[in-house]
C-alpha positions in Angstrom: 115.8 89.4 90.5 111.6 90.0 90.5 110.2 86.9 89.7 112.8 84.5 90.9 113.5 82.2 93.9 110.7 82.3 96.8 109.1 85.1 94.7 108.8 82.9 91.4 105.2 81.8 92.2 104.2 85.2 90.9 104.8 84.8 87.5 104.0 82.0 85.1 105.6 82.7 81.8 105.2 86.9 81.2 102.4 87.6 82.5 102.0 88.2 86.5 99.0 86.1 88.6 97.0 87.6 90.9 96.3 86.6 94.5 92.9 84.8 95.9 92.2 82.1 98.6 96.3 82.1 99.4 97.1 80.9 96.1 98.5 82.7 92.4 96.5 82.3 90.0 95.8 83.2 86.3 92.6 85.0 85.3 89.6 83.1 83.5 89.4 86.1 81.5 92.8 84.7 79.6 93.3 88.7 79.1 96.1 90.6 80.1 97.0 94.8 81.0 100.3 95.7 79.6 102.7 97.9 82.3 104.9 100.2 80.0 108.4 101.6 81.2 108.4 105.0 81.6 112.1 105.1 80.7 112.3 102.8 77.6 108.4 103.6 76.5 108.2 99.8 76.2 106.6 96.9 77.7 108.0 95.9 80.9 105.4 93.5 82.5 101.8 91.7 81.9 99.6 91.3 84.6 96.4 89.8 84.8 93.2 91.3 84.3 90.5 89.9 86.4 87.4 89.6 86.0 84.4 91.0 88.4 82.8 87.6 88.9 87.2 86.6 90.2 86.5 90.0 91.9 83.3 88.6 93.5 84.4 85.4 94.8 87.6 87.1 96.4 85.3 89.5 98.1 83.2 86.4 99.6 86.2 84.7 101.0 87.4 87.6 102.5 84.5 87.9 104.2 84.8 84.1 105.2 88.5 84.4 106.0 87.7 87.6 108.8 85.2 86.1 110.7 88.3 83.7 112.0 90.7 86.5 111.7 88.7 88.5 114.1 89.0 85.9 116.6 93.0 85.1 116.4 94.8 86.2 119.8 96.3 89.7 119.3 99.9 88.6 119.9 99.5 85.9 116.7 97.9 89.4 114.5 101.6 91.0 115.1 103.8 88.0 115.4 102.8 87.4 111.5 103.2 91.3 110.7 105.8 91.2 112.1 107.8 87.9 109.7 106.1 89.8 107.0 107.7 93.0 107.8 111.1 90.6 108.1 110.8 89.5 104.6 109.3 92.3 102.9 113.3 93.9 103.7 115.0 90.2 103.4 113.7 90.9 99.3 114.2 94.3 99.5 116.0 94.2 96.0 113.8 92.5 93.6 111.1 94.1 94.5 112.7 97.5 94.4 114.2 96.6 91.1 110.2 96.3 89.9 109.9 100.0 90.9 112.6 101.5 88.8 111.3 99.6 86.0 107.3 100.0 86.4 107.6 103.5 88.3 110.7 105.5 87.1 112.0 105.7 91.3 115.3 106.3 91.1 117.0 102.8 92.8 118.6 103.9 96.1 115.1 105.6 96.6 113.2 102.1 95.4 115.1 100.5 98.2 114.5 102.6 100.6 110.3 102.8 99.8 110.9 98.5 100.3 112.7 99.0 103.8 110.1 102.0 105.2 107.6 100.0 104.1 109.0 96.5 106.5 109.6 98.8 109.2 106.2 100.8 108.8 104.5 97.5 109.2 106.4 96.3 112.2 105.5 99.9 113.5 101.5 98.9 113.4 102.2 95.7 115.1 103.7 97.5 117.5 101.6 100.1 118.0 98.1 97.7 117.4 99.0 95.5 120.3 99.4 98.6 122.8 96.0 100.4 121.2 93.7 97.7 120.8 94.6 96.0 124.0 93.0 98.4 125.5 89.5 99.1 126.6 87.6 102.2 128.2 85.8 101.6 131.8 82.7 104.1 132.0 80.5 104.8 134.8 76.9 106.3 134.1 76.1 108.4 136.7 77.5 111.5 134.1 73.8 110.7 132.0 71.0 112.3 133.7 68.8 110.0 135.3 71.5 107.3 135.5 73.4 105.9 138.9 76.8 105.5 139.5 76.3 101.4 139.8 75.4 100.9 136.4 79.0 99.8 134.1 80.1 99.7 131.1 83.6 98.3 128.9 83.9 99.4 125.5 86.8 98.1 123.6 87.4 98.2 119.5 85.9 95.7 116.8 87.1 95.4 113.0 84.9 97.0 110.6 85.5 93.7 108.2 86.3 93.6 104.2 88.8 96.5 104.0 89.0 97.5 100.0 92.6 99.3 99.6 93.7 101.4 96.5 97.4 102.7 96.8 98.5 104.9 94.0 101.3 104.6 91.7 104.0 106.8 93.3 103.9 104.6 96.1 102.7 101.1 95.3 104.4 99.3 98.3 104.5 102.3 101.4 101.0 103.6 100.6 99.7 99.7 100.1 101.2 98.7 103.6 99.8 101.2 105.2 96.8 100.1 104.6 97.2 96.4 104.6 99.3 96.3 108.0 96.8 98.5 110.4 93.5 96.4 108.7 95.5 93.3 109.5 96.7 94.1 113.0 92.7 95.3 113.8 91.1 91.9 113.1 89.9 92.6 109.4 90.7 91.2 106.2 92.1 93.2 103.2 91.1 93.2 99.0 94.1 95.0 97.3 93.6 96.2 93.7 96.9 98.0 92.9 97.6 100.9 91.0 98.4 99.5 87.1 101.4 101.2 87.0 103.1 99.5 90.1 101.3 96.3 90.3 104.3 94.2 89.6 105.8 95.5 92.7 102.7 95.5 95.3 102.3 91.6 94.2 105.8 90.9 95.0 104.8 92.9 98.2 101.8 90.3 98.6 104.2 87.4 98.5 106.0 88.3 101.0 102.5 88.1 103.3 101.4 84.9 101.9 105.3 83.5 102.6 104.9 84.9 106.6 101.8 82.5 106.9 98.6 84.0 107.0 95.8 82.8 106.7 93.8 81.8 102.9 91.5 84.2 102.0 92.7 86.8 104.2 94.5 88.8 101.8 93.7 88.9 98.2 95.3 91.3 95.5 93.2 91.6 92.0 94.5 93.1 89.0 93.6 94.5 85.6 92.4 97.9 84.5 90.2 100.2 86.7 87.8 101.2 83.8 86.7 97.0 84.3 87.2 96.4 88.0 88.0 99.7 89.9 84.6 101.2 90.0 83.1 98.0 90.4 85.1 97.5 93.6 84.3 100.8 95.2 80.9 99.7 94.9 81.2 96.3 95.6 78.8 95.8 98.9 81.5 93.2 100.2 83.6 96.2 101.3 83.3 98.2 104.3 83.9 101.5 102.4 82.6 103.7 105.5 84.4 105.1 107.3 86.5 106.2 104.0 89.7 107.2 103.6 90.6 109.0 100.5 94.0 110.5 99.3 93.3 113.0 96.2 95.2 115.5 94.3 96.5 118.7 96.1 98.3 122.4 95.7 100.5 122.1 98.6 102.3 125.8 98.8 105.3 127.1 100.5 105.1 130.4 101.6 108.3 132.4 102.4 108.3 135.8 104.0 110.9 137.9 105.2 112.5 136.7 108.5 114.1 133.2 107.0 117.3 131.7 106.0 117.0 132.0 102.5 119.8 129.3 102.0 117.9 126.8 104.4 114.6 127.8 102.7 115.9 126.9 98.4 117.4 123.9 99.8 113.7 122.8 101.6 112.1 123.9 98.3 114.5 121.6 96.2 113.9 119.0 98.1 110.2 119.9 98.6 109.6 120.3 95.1 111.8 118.1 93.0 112.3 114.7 95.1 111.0 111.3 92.9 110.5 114.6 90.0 107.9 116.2 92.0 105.5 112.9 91.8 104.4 112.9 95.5 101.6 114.0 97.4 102.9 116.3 99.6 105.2 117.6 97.4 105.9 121.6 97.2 103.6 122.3 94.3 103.4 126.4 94.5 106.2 128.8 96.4 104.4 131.8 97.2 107.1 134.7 98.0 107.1 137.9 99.4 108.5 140.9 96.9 111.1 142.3 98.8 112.7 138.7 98.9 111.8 137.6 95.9 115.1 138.0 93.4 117.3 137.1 96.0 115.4 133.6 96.9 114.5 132.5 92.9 118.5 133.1 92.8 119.5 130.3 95.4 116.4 128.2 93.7 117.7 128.4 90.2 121.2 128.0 91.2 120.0 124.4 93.4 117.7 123.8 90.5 121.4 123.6 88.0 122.8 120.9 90.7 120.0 118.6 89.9 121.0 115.3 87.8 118.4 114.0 84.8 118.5 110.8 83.7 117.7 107.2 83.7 116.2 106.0 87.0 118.8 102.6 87.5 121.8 105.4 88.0 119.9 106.9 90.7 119.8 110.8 88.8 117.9 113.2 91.0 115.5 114.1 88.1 113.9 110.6 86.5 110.7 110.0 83.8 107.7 110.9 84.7 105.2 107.9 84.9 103.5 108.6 81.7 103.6 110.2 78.4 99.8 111.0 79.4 101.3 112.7 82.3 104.3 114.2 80.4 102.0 115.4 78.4 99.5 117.3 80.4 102.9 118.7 82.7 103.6 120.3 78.7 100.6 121.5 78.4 101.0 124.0 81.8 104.4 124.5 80.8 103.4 126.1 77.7 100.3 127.8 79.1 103.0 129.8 81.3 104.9 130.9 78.7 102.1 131.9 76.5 100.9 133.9 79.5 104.3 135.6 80.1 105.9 133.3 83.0 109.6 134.1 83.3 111.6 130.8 82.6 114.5 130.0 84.7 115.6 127.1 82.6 114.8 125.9 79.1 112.1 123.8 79.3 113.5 120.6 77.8 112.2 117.2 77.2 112.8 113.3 76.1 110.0 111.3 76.3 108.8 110.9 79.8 112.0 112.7 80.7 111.1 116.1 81.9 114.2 118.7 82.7 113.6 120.6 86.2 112.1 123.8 85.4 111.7 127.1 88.0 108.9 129.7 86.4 108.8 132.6 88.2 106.5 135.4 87.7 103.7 133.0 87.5 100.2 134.9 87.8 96.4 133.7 89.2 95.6 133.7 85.4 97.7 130.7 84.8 96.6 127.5 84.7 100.5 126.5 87.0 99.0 128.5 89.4 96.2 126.6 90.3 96.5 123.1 88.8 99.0 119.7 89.9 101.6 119.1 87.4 102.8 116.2 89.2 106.4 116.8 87.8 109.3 118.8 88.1 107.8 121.9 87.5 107.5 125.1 90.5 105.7 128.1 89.9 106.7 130.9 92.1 104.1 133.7 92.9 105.2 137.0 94.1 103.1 138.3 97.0 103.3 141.7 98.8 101.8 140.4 102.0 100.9 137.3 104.2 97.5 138.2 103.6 97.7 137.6 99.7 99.7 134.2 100.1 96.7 133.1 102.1 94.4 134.6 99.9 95.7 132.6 97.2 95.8 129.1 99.4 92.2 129.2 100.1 91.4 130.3 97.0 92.3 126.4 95.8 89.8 124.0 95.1 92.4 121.2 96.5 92.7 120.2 99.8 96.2 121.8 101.9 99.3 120.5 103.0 101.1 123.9 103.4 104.9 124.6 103.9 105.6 127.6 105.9 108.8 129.5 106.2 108.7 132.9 108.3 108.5 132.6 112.4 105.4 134.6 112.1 103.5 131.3 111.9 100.4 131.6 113.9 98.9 134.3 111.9 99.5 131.7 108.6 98.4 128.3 110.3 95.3 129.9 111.5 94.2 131.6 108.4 94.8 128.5 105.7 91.7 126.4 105.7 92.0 123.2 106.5 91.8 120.7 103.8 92.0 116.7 103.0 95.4 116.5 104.2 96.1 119.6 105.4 99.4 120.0 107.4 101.7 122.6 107.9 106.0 122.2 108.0 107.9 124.4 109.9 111.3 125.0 109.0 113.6 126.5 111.3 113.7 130.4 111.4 116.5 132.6 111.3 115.3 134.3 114.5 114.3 132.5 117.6 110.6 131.2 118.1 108.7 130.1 121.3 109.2 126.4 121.9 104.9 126.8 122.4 104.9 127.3 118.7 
């Protein structure tokens, strides 16, 4: 149960600590932020709200804390990544048990966010050992001017205070992976997590102060962004460049002719629906040829009907959106559609947070569907009459591209589609057989 046995030190009373100089601690603010339940619409936790003079002195013993870091043997880095790792999936149920409360992530796929996360970190360790033990040997005599005698070794150095932001989707995976390849490369780490989520990234943080490392090395601050998130993007304690971002996105599937239209609905379900379509990468446009069109919004529809709704603890397919902010701008594209003439594959039905999967076909450039996230389980499909015009319409977005192609004409696609933030492209296995080259 969150809260209890080794991870008890968390709480005191209702309201959550936060995490500075390897101890839990309450805020001098004597304030808390209030973490609502996107099922019930109620409170569910309390969490500290720090102040920026409690954000200040973390950010000056993590500075403190790396300089000693820096200098601990490689092999000790990933032994402790490594117990961390070990009992980040020894708790894998309390902590996943924060999730379907604080996130709406239906449980088997709470657990399994907990156990990716262990495994992701042991990964780094892994991987850190073999990458920064080693170094480059460089001869001169490729500089004009320079001889051949003259030497030199370069090997890697940690950048220092690394400030990491996860979102709320993925409050444990997308903090480790930042935590566990800072850790591994000799910095130290300031974690501010996402509001909603917090609950279960500090349980996460317990499991890192339980393997052993050292005070001051990792420190995780909570309260509202509006008081402490801007102020820790510009804090001058953290090394914010190089900078990795992860914003919002358009990510489109385009289908032409010469696929497995079974194989392709089932991607698209999956694609487009999984944790209610609150992810990233998530298939947020399916762009289809015409002369397939009918046949493929079919199979959708008919996978679309299979889909549970409910309650996140049974582990339905379709849970509640994160917000009724976010419900609530998902209702506002919805009815934009239909205003514009969208054709509606299902009602469009909802309880609170709880948003029904919905399929709108027919979805023209003039809608707002077409162009903006909903971050739900919502899929506009747009009918195209050539490659050319899906393209078209990818670079047309203002997002950055993670694009899912299904046709074995893929070269002409993953050439044209600019390249954005995250831009990737998925290949799903074609009906007719492709060069393993491509």
């Amino acid at each position: 149960m969150a809260g209890t046995g080794v991870l008890a030190d968390v709480l005191e009373g209702d309201v959550y600590k936060y995490y500075a100089d390897g101890e839990w601690k309450k805020s001098s603010s004597g304030k808390s932020a209030v973490i609502i339940n996107p099922t019930t619409r109620k409170t569910q936790y309390k969490i500290q709200a720090c102040t920026q003079e409690e954000v200040n002195r973390v950010m000056e013993s993590a500075k403190t804390a790396q300089k000693s870091w820096a200098k601990t043997p490689l092999w000790k880095r990933a032994e402790l990544l490594h117990k961390a790792a070990a009992i980040l999936k020894e708790h894998k149920a309390p902590i996943a048990e924060c999730l379907v409360k604080e996130i709406a992530k239906p449980a088997k796929d709470a657990v399994t966010e907990v156990v990716r996360s262990g495994d992701l970190i042991s990964y780094t360790a892994e991987e850190g050992v073999r990458i920064l033990g080693e170094g480059k040997f460089l001869v001169s005599d490729s500089f004009p001017g320079n001889q051949i005698t003259k030497y030199c070794l370069t090997s890697k150095i940690p950048l220092g205070v690394i400030l990491a932001i996860p979102p709320f989707n993925y409050p444990v995976n997308l903090a480790v992976s930042k935590i566990a390849p800072a850790l591994i490369a000799g910095n130290s780490l300031v974690l501010k997590p996402p509001t909603q989520g917090a609950v279960s990234a500090l349980h996460m943080v317990q499991c890192f102060h339980l393997a052993g490392f050292p005070k001051g090395l990792i420190s995780c601050v909570t309260g509202k962004g509006s008081e402490i998130g801007d102020f820790l993007t510009m804090h001058p304690g953290a090394g914010m460049i190089p900078l990795q971002m992860e914003l919002g996105g358009k990510d489109a599937c385009i289908v032409l002719e010469d696929v497995d239209l079974d194989l392709v609905a089932a991607n698209i379900i999956k694609g487009g629906f999984s944790y209610s379509g609150q992810r990233c990468t998530a298939v947020k446009v399916v762009l289809v040829m015409e002369s397939i069109a009918n046949v493929l919004v079919e199979k959708v529809k008919a996978q679309v009907a299979k889909l549970t709704v409910g309650a996140p603890e049974d582990d339905w397919d379709i849970t509640p959106v994160v917000s009724e902010s976010s419900a609530n701008f998902i209702e506002g594209l919805v009815k934009d559609a239909k205003e514009k003439g969208a054709t509606f594959c299902q009602e469009y039905k909802r309880d609170g947070n709880l948003i029904w999967p919905l399929l709108l076909d027919n979805v023209r450039p003039g809608m707002r569907i077409a162009w903006e996230e909903p971050f739900g389980p919502v899929l506009p499909v747009i009918r195209i009459n050539s490659v050319e015009e899906g393209i078209h319409h990818c670079n047309a977005s203002n997002f950055g591209l993670q694009a899912l192609q299904k046709c074995c004409k893929m070269i002409i696609s993953v050439s044209s589609i600019k390249a954005g933030l995250n831009n990737s492209i998925w290949i799903v296995k074609c009906r007719d057989a492709c060069s393993p080259r491509m």
